[in-house]
N, C-alpha and C positions, 0 to 999 in steps of 0.2 A: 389033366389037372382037375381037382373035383371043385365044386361048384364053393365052398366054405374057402378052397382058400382062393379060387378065383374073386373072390366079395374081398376080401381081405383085402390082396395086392391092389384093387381098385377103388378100396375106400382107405389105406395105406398111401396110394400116388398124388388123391386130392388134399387129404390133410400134408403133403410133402408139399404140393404145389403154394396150400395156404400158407404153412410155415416159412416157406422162402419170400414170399411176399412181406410177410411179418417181421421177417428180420431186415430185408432192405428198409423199411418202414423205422423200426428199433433205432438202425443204423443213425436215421437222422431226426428220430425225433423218438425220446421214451416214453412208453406208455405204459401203465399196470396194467391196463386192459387187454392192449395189443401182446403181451409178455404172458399172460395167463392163458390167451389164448392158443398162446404159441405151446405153453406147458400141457397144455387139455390135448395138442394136437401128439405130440411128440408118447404123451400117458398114454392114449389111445392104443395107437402103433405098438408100441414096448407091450400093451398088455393082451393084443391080436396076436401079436410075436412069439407070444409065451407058449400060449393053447395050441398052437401050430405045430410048437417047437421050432421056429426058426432062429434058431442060436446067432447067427450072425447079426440079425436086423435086431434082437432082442438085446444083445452086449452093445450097441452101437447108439440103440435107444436108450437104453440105461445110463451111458455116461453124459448122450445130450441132455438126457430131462434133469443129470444132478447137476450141472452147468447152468442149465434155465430156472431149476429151484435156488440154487443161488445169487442168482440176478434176480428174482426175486425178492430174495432179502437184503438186495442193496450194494450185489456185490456190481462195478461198475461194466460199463457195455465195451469193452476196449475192440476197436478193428481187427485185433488178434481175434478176439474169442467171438466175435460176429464170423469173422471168415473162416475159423474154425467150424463153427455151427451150419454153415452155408456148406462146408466139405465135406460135415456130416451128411448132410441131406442130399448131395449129391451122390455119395458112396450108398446111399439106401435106395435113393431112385435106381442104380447101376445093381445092385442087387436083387431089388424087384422087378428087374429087368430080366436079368439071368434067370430068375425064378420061373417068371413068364414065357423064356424062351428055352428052359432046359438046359440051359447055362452054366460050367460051372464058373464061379467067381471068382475076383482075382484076388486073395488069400492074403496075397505081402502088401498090397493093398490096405485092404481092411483092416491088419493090421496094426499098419504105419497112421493110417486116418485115428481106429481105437487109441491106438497109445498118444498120441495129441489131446484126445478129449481126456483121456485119465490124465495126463499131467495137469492139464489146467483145471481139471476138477479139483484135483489133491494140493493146487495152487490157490485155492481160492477157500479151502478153509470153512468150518462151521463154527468158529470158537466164538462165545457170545451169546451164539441162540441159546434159545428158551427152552426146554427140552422139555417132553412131552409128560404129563402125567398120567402115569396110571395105575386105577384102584379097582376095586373087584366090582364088577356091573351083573346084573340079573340076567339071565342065560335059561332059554325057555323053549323048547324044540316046537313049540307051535309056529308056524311061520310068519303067520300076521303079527304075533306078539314077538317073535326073535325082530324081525324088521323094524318092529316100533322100536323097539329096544336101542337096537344099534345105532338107530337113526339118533335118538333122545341122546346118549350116548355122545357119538358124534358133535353135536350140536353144543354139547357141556363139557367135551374134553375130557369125558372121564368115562373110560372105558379099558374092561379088557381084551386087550388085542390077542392074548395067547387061549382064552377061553374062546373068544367071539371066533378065530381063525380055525379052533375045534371044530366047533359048530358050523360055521359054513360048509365046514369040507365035506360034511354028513349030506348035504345037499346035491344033488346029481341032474343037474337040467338037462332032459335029452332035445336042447335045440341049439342051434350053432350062438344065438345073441345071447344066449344062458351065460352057457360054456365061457362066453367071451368073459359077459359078465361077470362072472363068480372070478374068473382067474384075474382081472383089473381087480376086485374088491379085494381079493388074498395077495397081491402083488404089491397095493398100496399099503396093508394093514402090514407086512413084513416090511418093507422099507420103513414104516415110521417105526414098528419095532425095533429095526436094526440104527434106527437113530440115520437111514440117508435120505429120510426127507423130514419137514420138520412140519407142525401142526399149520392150517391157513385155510381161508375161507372157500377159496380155490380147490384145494385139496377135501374136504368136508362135501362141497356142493357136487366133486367128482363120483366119491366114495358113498353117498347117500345117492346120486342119481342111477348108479351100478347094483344099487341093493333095489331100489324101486322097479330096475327092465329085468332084474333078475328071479324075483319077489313076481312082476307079470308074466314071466314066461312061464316059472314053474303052473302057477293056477289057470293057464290059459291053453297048457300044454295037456298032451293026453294024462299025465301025471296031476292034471287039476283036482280030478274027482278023489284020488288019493289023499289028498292034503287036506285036512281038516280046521276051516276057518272058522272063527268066535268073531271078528267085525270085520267093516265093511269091506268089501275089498274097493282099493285105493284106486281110482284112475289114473291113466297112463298114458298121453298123449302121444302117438306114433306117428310118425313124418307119412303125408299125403304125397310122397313121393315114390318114386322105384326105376329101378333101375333095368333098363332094356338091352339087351346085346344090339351092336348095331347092325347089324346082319340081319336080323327079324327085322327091326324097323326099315331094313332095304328092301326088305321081301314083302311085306305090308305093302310100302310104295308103290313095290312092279303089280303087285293084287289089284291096288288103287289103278294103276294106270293102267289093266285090262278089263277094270269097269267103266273107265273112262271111255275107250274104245269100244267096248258093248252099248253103254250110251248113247254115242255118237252114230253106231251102226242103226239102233232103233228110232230112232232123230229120225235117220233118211230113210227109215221103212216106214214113220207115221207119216210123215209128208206125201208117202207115195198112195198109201191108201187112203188117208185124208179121214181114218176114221176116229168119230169121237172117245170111242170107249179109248182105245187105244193110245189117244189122246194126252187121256188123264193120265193113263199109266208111265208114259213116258213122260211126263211132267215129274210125276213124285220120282220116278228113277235117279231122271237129273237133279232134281234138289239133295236125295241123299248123295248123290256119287258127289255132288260138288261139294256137300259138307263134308265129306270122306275127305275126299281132296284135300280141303280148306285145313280141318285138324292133321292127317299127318304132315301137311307141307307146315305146319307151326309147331310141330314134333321135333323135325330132321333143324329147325331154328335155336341157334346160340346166339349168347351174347358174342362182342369180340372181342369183348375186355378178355375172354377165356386166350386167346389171340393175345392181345395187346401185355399181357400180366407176365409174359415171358420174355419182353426187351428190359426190364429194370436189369435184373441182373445180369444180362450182356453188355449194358451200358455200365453197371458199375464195375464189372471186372474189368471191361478192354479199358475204361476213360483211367483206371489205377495203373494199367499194364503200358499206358501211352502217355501219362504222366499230367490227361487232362482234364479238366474242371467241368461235368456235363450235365445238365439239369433235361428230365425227363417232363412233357407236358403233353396229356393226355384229355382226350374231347372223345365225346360221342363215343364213350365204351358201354353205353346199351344197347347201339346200333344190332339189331341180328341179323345173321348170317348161314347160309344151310353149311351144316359141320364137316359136309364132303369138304366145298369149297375155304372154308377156314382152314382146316389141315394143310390143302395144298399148299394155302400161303404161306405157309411158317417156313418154308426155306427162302423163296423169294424174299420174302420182308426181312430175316435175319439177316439176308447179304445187303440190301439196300439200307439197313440199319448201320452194321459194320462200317459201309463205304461210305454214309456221313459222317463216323468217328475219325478214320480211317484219311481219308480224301477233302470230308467237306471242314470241319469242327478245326482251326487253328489252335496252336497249345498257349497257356495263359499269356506270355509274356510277347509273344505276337498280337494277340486279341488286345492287348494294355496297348501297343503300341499304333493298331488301328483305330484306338479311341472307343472299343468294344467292350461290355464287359468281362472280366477272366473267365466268366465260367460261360459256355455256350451252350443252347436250346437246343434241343431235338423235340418235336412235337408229330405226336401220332392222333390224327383227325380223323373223323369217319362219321357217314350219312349214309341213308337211305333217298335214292332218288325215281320214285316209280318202282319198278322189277329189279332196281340196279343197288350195288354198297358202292360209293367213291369214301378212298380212303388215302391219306396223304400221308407224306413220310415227308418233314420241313425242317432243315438246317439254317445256323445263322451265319453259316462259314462262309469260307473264300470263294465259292459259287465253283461253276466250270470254266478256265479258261478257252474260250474260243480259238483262241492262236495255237495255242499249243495242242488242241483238239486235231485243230489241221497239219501241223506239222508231224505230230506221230501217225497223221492218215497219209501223207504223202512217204512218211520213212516205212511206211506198212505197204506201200503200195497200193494201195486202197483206191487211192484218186487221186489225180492229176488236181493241180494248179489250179488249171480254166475251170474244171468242174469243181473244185471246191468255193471258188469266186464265182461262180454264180448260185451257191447254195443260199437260201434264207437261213437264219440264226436256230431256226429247230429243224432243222436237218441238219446243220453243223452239229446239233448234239445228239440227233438223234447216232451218229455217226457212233458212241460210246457201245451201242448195242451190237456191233458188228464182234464174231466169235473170234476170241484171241486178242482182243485191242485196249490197251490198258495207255492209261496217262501217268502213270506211277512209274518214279524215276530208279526206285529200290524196291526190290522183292522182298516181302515180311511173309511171317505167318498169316497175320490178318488180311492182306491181298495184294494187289500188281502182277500176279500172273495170267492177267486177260481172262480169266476163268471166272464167266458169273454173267454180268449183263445181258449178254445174248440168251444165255439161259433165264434167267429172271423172263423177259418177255417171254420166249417160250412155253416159260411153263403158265404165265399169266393167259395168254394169248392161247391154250388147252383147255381152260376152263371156260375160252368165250371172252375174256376179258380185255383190256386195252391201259398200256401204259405213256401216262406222258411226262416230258422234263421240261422245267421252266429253271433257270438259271440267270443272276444277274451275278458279275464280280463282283468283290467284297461282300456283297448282301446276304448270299447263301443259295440253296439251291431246293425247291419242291417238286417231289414228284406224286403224280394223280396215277391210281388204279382203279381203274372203272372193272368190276366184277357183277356177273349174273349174282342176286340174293339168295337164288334156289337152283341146282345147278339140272332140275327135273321138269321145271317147265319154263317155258324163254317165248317170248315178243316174237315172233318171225314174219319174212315178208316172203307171201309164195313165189316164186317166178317161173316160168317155162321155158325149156332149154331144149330142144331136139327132142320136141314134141313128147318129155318127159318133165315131172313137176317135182321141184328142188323147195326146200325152207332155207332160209339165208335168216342168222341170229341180227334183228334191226343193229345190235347193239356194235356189230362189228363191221355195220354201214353208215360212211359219213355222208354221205349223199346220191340221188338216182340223174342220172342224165339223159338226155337226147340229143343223139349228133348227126349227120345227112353224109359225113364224110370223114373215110378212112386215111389216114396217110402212113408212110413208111421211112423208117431211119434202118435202113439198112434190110434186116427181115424181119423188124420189130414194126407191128401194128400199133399206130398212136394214136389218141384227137387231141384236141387244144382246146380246154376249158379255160375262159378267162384267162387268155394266153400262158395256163400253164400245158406243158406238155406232162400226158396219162398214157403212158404203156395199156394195151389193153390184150387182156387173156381171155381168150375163147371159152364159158365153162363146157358145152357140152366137148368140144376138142379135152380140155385139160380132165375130164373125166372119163374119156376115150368113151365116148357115148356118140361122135358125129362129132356137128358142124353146127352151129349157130345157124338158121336161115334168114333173121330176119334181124341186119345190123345195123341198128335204132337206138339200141336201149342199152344202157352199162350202170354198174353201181360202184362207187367209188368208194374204196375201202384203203386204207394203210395197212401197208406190206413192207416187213425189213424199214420201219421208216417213213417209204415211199408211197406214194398217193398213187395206186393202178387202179384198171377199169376192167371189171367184169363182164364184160358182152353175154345180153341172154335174148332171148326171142320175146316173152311178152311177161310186165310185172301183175300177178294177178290181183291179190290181197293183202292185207294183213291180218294174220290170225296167233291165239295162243295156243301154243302145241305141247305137247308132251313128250320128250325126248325117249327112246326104247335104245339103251345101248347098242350095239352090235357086236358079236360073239367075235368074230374075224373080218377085218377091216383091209382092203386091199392097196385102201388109198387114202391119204395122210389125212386127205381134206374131208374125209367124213365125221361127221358126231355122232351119228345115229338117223332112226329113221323113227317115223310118228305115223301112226295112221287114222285117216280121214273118215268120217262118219260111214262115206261110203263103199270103206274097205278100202278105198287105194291106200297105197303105202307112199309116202313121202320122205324122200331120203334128205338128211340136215347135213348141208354143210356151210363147213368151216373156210370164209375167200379170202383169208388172209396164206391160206396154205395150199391154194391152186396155184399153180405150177405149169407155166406153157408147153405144150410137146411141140 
């Protein structure tokens, strides 16, 4: 795929992402502003589409922007022709998909979705409008002066479209923003020509901003000195922004993080020679390496709202498709987050999202009869706390029943009687996490086939992270996901394990103990913290490294739920490390390994996924 239409498909999926937001927005409250913008978005696309030739996304954009130009003039926003427009943009997202994967598209598809937008286009009528004027305007191949023209033109409505459509075409930008250019300005002067869009300020401020990037490309282009200018040339305000594959920016990181380790190496060669010149040298290394550091780790940083902009319309299609009343409430969407670790989330949070519509959210006439309002909350919260993003997912529904928690654990086999009577009330819930175990008394599309919870942790509990559930009946139910901010450097506490030196992520340590004595249930190694009974797993055994020598020390981390004890021989420090992936991983509980100023290597793991031999 060449690089013009990779820009394309990528600045085509953002303006899709805006548009769908805009229309959930539309949906419950009109805006000209929000509606224009939605028309700019939709222009754009249709006129990328063109230059391309991508005939599909070009017929698909052309019946939404004459639907949007419509509603423009008044025509009303009906749930039909909103969810229409929403199918649009999803049938385009599904194509610039196929585009991007070599795909071909699904054709009956396309278009069954087409022919929807043409009928309600050809249903909605222009009779009434004001139809465009036009008279013969001054046409002048200089380009400073064709530009003025057009513009002045433009601005007074009185312009010719079939002289001025002439002259442009004589115009030949060899740069992909020209190209774009020229073919949005010849797309929109035909459409008002052909009478399918009609004159508006919107429309004017488009068509004048496409003659100005097109007007700078040609004089900026190697075709500048060709062109012969009589006034000034016009500034041109160009976005301080650009766009980076993310691959480079991963490859920058790993660069970063083998200066870092050169740093760290010369740290423990000037201590050893103790020399001054040397000294300095190593001072100024580590202030650039750490502002190295410092900016790409604020690079690979998103908002979450980029995250969080993706539950409206899941929440409005299932709360339609389930018949229920659901108000979205959103907090701390500037919160940032490294874009590895946001990605991950998006399947975890859409299942925990579902299963409050789903499980938590009662339907109106329930909610009326608990004294609740009809329409019920879902709220997506999110912080920054130190190194860490907590971010919540909070229903006002019917909470989790405990009773029937345990009754589908005892019909699962799961646990016995005695041992769910002596559970506390979050380990009764935690119980939901176990793989295959659903409270759902009917299988939907939307869930009850046990598939998902255990996963959700999983894949939380991959990145470092830790989930928990707070639930009251009737009241609703919250759940916390405490995640690393950056998924490339992490809090760790060193410890020594068979006379080898491990990092342990603080984040997935709830506490360190000291205990004088071992006991045993069976062939299971336990102690008794404040008479709770901790399983405890040998790490250097569970990494098939040896034998812990010296059994003192454990750290106590939640596993599956449960509170076990890490047995290690001695806790060193706390330091901030740098994680270096690993090519070939032999054993689940590793993350990667980091290495030490002094060239040892330190391998990171993960003790929520040690595993006793």
């Amino acid at each position: 795929m060449d690089d013009i239409l990779r820009d394309f498909l990528t600045e085509a999926c953002e303006h899709l992402e805006a548009m769908e937001q805009g229309l959930l927005n539309l949906e419950n409250n009109r805006s000209s502003s929000q509606l224009n913008e939605i028309f700019r978005s939709i222009h754009t696309i249709k006129g990328g589409s063109g230059f391309l030739d991508l005939k599909n996304i070009g017929k698909i954009s052309h019946h939404m922007e004459s639907l949007l130009d419509q509603m423009r003039k008044g025509r009303t926003s009906t749930p039909s022709l909103i969810e229409t427009l929403l199918k649009g943009c999803d049938l385009l997202k599904m194509i610039i998909d196929d585009i991007s994967e070599g795909r071909t598209s699904n054709e009956q598809m396309i278009e069954k979705v087409n022919a929807d937008l043409e009928k309600l286009t050809k249903s909605g009528g222009l009779e009434g409008s004001e139809k465009l004027r036009i008279c013969q305007a001054p046409t002048e191949k200089s380009l400073n002066r064709t530009t003025d023209q057009i513009i002045r033109g433009l601005e007074r409505w009185n312009i010719d479209i079939k002289g001025t459509l002439e002259l442009i075409q004589e115009l030949k930008p060899n740069t992909t923003k020209g190209n774009i250019a020229l073919h949005t300005i010849s797309d929109s002067l035909r459409a008002l020509q052909e009478g399918q869009l009609e004159r508006s300020p919107v429309l004017t401020e488009l068509i004048t901003d496409s003659i100005k990037t097109l007007k700078h490309e040609l004089l900026n282009s190697d075709q500048g000195s060709e062109i012969k200018t009589k006034t000034k040339t016009e500034t041109v305000f160009l976005s301080k922004t650009m766009r980076v594959k993310q691959s480079l920016l991963d490859c920058f990181m790993n660069l970063v993080g083998e200066l870092i380790v050169a740093r760290n190496g010369l740290e423990h060669l000037e201590k050893q020679m103790n020399n001054p010149a040397l000294k300095h040298v190593t001072q100024n290394v580590a202030r650039i390496a750490e502002e190295m550091q410092r900016v790409v780790m604020s690079m690979r940083l998103v908002p979450i709202n980029q995250l969080f902009q993706k539950f409206p319309r899941i929440i409005r299609d299932l709360s339609r498709q389930m018949s229920k009343k659901i108000q979205l409430v959103i907090e701390g969407e500037t919160t940032e987050i490294d874009k590895v670790i946001m990605e991950k989330l998006v399947d975890p949070m859409t299942h925990l999202i579902r299963n409050s519509i789903d499980h938590g959210l009662e339907p109106p006439e329930q909610r009326n009869d608990l004294g609740k309002p009809e329409t019920g909350t879902i709220s997506l919260k999110a912080h920054n706390n130190g190194n860490t993003v907590c971010i919540e997912i909070h229903d006002d529904g019917q909470g989790l029943d405990s009773d029937k928690i345990k009754r589908k654990a005892m019909e699962h086999n799961l646990y016995t009687r005695e041992i769910l009577d002596s559970m506390d009330d979050e380990e009764i819930l935690n119980i939901i996490f176990n793989p295959g175990f659903s409270t759902a008394e009917n299988i939907t599309d939307i869930s009850g086939r046990g598939v998902g919870m255990d996963v959700v942790r999983t894949n939380i509990e991959a990145i470092g992270g830790q989930i928990q559930i707070c639930s009251k009946r009737n009241e609703g139910t919250a759940i916390k996901l405490t995640v690393p901010s950056t998924i490339s450097l992490i809090n760790a506490l060193l410890v020594e394990a068979a006379n080898r030196l491990f990092a342990i992520p603080l984040l997935s340590i709830q506490e360190t103990v000291r205990f004088d004595k071992i006991r045993t249930i069976g062939a299971q190694p336990i102690i008794i913290v404040r008479d709770e009974i901790i399983p405890l797993v040998d790490m250097a055994k569970a990494l098939n490294y040896g034998n812990c020598t010296n059994h003192e020390t454990a750290l106590i981390v939640s596993q599956s739920g449960k509170k076990i004890g890490i047995v290690v021989d001695k806790i060193l420090s706390r330091e901030e490390i740098l994680i270096k992936p690993l090519k070939a991983q032999c054993n689940k509980a590793l993350l990667g390994a980091s290495i030490r100023g002094n060239g040892e290597v330190v391998l990171i793991i993960e003790p929520t996924r040690l595993k006793s031999n």
